[in-house]
Structure formats: C-alpha cells, structure tokens
N, C-alpha and C positions, 0 to 999 in steps of 0.2 A: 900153208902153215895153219890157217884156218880149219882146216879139217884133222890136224896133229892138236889143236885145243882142245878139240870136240871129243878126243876120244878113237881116232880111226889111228891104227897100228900098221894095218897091213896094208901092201900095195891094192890089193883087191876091194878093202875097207875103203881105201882115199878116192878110187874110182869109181865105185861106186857112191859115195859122198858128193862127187864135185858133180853136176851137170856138165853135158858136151867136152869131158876130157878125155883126150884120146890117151892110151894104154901109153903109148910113144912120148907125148907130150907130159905124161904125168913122170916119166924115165927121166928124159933130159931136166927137168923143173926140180925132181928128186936131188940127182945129182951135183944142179949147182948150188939147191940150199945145204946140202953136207960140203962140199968145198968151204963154201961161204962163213963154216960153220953155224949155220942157223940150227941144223939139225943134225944127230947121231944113228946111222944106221948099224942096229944091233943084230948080230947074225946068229941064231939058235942054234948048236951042234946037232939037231933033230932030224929022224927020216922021213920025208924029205927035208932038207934043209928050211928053215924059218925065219924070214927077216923080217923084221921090226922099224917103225920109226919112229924118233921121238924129238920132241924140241926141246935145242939145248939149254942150255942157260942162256944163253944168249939170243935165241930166239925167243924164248919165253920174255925176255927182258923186250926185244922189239917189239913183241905184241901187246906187250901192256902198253907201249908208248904208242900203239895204231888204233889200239881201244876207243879209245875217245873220238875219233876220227870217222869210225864206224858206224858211233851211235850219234852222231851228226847226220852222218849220210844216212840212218834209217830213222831218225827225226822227220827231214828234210825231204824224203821221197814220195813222190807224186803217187 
C-alpha cells in the first residue's frame, strides 16, 4: 500500500519499489488488498492491455490512520 501512496501504478512500478518482492508475492498481496477492498485494480482497454492500481478510499483512509505509527518507527530507529 505503501508504494500505491508514493505514486507506483503499475505491477512493474510496485516491484520495482519494494526491496526483495517477489513478482509472485507482489500477485497474491495485489489480490487480497482488492478483495479486501483496500485497493481498485483499473484495467486500460490498450494494446497491450494496461492495469493500474490505486488506493481506494478506504485504503487511503487506513493509511492516514498507520501514518503516525510510521513516523514513530522512523523516529525510534536505531
């Protein structure tokens, strides 16, 4: 979700973002935050096809409430 704040849209973008996430790992993780509704995968009628992701409302609402929690932990780090 962290890397849907920053600006990263594409599968490609988020993986490249995260450190040591696997292609596979970033799939399943994808998948349960759009269940979950945390986020909206938006699909481009484009050749090739073009998927998007973004945080929903709802996730944008979780993140402002993890916000603070964040910057504790990078106060707090050694």
């Amino acid at each position: 979700m962290l890397a849907l704040s920053r600006g990263a849209t594409r599968f490609s973008e988020i993986v490249a973002t995260v450190d040591g996430l696997s292609d596979r790992m970033l799939a399943v993780r994808l998948k349960e935050l759009e269940h979950g509704g945390l986020i909206d995968r938006i699909v481009e009628p484009t050749t090739p096809v073009t998927v998007r992701y973004r945080l929903s409302a709802r996730g944008r609402d979780l993140l402002a409430s993890l916000q603070p929690l964040q910057a504790y932990g990078q106060r707090w780090e050694p």
